[in-house]
N, C-alpha and C positions, 0 to 999 in steps of 0.2 A: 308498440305499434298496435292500433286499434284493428280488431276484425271485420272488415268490408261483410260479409257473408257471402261474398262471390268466389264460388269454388271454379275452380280453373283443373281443365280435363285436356286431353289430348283430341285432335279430328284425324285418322290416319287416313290418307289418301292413298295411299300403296295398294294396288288392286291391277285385277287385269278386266277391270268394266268400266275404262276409259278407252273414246274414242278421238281419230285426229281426222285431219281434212285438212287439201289443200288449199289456199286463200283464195288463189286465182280460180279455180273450180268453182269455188261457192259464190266470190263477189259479195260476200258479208264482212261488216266489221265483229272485232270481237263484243260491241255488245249487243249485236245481235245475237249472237251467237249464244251469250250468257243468258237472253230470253227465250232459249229454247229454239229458236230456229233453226239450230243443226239438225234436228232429229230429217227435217228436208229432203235431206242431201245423203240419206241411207245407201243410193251403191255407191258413193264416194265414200263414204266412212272405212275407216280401217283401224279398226283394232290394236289397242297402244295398253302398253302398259307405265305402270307407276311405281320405282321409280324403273328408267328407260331412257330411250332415245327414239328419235323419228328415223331412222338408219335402220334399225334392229326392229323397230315394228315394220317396215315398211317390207327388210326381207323375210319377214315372219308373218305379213300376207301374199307372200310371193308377187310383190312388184318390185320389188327389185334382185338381184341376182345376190348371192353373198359373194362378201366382198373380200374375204378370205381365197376364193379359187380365182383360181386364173388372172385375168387381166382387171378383172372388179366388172365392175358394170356401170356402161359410159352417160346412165343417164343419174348419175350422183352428182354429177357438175351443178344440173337440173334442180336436181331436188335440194341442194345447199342452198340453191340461190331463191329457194321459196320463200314464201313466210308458210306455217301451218298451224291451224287451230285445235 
C-alpha cells in the first residue's frame, strides 16, 4: 500500500466550552447556527458539556430542578419534547 502523506490525528471535542439553546427560543435553523448566529441569543445560552446530556446541563444551570429529589420536575415533559442546538 502506497503512502497518501495524509497523516490522520484525532479532533477531541470533550470540553465544557460548549453551548446549547432552545430551538423554539432562537427560531434558527441549524445552519444558521453553524454560521455563528448563536453567539445572539447569549441569555438563552446554557452551558453544555461534552460528552453530556441536555438533562444534566440544563440542571447544572439551574433550570431545571434534579431529577433525582422528589417528584422530578414537571417541566422535563417540556424539555424532551424540544429540539436544542
Amino acid at each position: 500500500m502506497e503512502d497518501s502523506g495524509i497523516q490522520y490525528g484525532s479532533l477531541l471535542l470533550s470540553s465544557r466550552d460548549w453551548t446549547l439553546v432552545r430551538e423554539d427560543i432562537t427560531g434558527i435553523s441549524g445552519q444558521a447556527i453553524s454560521s455563528g448566529k448563536l453567539a445572539d441569543y447569549g441569555p438563552d445560552l446554557i452551558a453544555a458539556s461534552v460528552p453530556g446530556n441536555v438533562q444534566s446541563d440544563l440542571e447544572a444551570a439551574h433550570r431545571l430542578s434534579p431529577l433525582w429529589y422528589g417528584a422530578g420536575d414537571p417541566r422535563l415533559f417540556d424539555v424532551a419534547l424540544s429540539n436544542w442546538w
